[in-house]
N, C-alpha and C positions, 0 to 999 in steps of 0.2 A: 213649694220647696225652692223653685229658683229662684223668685222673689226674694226670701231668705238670702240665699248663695250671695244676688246681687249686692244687697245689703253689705252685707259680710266682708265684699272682696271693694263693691265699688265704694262703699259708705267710707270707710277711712282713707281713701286715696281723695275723696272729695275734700272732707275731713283736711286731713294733712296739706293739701295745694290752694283749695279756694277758703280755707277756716269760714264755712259760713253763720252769720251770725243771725240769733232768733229773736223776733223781739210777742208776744202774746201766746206763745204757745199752750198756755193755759185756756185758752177758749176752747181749744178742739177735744172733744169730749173722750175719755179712754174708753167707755164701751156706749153702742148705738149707734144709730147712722146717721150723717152727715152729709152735705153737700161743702166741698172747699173750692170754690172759684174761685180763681185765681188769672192776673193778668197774664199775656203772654209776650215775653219779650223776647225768647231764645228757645231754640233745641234744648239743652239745658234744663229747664224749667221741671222737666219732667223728672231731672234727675235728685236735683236739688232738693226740692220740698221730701219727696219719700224718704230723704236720707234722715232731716231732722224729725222727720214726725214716727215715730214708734209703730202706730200701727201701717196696716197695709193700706196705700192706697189706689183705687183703681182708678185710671187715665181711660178720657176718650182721645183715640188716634187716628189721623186721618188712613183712610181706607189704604194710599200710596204705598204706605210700609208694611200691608200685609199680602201685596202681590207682586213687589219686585222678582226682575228676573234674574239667573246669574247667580252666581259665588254670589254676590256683597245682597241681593237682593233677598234669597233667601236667608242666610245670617240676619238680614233686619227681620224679618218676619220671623222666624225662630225668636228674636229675642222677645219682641215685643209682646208675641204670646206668651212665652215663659214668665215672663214680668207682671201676665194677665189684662195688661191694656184692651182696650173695646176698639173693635175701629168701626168708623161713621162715614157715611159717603155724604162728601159733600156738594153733592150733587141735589139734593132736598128730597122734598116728597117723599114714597114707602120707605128707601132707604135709612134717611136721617128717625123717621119714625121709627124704625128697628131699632138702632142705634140708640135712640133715649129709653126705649124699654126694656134693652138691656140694662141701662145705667138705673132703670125703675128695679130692677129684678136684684142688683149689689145694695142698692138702700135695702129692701124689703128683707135682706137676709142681713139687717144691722150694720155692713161694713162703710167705710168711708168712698166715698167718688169726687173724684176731682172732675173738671170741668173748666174750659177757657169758652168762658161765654161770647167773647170776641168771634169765634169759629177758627181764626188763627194768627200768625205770630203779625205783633204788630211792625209795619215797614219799618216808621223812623222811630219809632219810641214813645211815641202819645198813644192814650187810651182810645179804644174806641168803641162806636157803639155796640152794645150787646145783642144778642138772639134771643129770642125770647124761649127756644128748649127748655133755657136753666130753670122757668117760671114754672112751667106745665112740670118740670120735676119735680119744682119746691109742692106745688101742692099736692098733688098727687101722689106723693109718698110722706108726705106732710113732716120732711126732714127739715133740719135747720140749715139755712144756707150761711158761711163763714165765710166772710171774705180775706182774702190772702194777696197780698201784694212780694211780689218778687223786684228785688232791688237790684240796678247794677248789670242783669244775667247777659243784657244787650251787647254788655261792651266786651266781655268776654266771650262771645260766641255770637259775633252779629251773622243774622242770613247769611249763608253761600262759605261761611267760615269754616273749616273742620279743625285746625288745630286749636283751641282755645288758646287764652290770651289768662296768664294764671293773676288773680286777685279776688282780692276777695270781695262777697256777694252777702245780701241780706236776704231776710224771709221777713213780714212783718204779719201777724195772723191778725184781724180784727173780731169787735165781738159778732156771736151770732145773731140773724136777723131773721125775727119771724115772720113768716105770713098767713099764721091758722087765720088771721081776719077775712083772709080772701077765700077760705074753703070752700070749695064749691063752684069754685069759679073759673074751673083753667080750660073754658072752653070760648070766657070773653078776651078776644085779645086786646083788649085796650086796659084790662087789668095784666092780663100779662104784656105788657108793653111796661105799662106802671111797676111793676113788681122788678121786670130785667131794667127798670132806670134806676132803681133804689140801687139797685147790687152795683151797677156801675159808678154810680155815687159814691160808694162807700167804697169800691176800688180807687176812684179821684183820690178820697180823702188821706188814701192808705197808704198810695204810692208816692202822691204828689205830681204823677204826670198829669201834660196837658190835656182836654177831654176832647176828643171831634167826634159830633154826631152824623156820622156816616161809618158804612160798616168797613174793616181795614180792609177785607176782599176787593173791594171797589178802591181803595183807596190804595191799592199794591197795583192794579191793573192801571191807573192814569200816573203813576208813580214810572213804570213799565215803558207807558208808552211815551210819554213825555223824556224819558231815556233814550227811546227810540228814534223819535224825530231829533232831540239833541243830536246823536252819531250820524245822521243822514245829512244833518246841517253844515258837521262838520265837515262829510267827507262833500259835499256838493261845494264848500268851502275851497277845500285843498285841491278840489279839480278844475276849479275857476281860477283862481289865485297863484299862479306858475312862482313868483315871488315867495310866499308861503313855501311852495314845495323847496325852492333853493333855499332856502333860508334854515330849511329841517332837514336837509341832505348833507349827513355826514362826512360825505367824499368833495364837499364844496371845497376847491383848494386854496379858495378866496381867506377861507375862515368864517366862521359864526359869529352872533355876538352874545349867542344864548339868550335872546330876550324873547317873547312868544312873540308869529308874526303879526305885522297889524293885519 
């Protein structure tokens, strides 16, 4: 029912600010289950797709938004459930295993599941490598995997952003991709390795982002710290360099020249 609600109330303000535009929407099947992978560029993403696609579809979410604390913390976790999202720790092991057996349990009862085989949002905007989850779903509930490339969502709601930034955004749906040829098999992981590169591929092809084969988690953490050591270089800079600091002291009665210092 509140999935509905949201529909109802969020779907035309999306509608009306971001006009997002669809291009395949014909692949995604109107009854039966499905797997929709899709890339992950934004917060957003999750709102965007349900809006265009008619039936309901269910998200995995990370564990974070269902144990904040606080006024704003609960409100996330209210919604998220309400919306019916799955959250997954990503932390691995028992956890994430729970996590995909839920997402086993919305196939087997025919609905759609969405899925960011990434694990989560990508830093700069290229694709990156998959999990192999999305595999051991595909076969084991021996649903069709579709891939769905989300256009644009980065620039209007980059990380760390909360007002968006209004323009408009794409969805582009590819066909479905089978893998009954692998039945049998979601216990070797070098077929599921094979099977989450196909999906990834077919996101390359969809979106047109760059691919790097490394997973974004690792690739948000040297992104991190390499920020890190930037800000300590600078400030070791500014504590060295007395010249630097008059040069950016606005009370110099000398005057400035506004140029950065050397």
């Amino acid at each position: 029912m509140f999935y509905r609600l949201m529909k109802m109330i969020v779907g035309p303000v999306l509608r009306l600010f971001f006009r997002p535009w669809v291009e395949g929407e014909e692949h995604i099947p109107d009854r039966g289950p499905a797997i929709l992978a899709s890339n992950h560029l934004s917060f957003s993403d999750s709102f965007f797709l349900p809006v265009v696609v008619p039936r309901r579809i269910t998200f995995l979410a990370k564990s974070d938004y269902f144990t904040g604390r606080g006024v704003k913390g609960r409100l996330t976790a209210a919604f998220f459930k309400g919306v019916g999202q799955l959250p997954v720790d990503r932390t691995g092991g028992r956890a994430s295993e729970a996590a995909l057996n839920a997402g086993l349990k919305v196939l087997r009862e025919e609905h759609l599941f969405g899925i960011y085989p990434e694990g989560t949002r990508s830093p700069d905007g290229r694709l990156y490598r998959g999990k192999t989850g999305i595999a051991r779903l595909a076969l084991e509930s021996h649903a069709p995997v579709i891939p769905v490339a989300m256009i644009d969502t980065e620039k209007i709601q980059p990380p760390g952003k909360i007002v968006p930034k209004v323009m408009r955004v794409g969805i582009k749906v590819g066909e479905p991709l089978d893998f009954s040829r692998y039945e049998g098999m979601e216990d070797d992981r070098f077929i599921l390795r094979a099977i989450t590169d196909e999906i990834m591929y077919a996101l390359m092809e969809l979106s047109g982002q760059e691919y790097v084969d490394t997973y974004a988690a690792d690739a948000k953490k040297r992104i991190d710290e390499a920020r890190r050591q930037a800000a300590k270089a600078a400030e070791k800079t500014d504590a060295t360099d007395p010249e630097a600091g008059a040069a950016a002291d606005p009370n110099d009665a000398s005057g400035g020249s506004g140029r950065p210092a050397a």
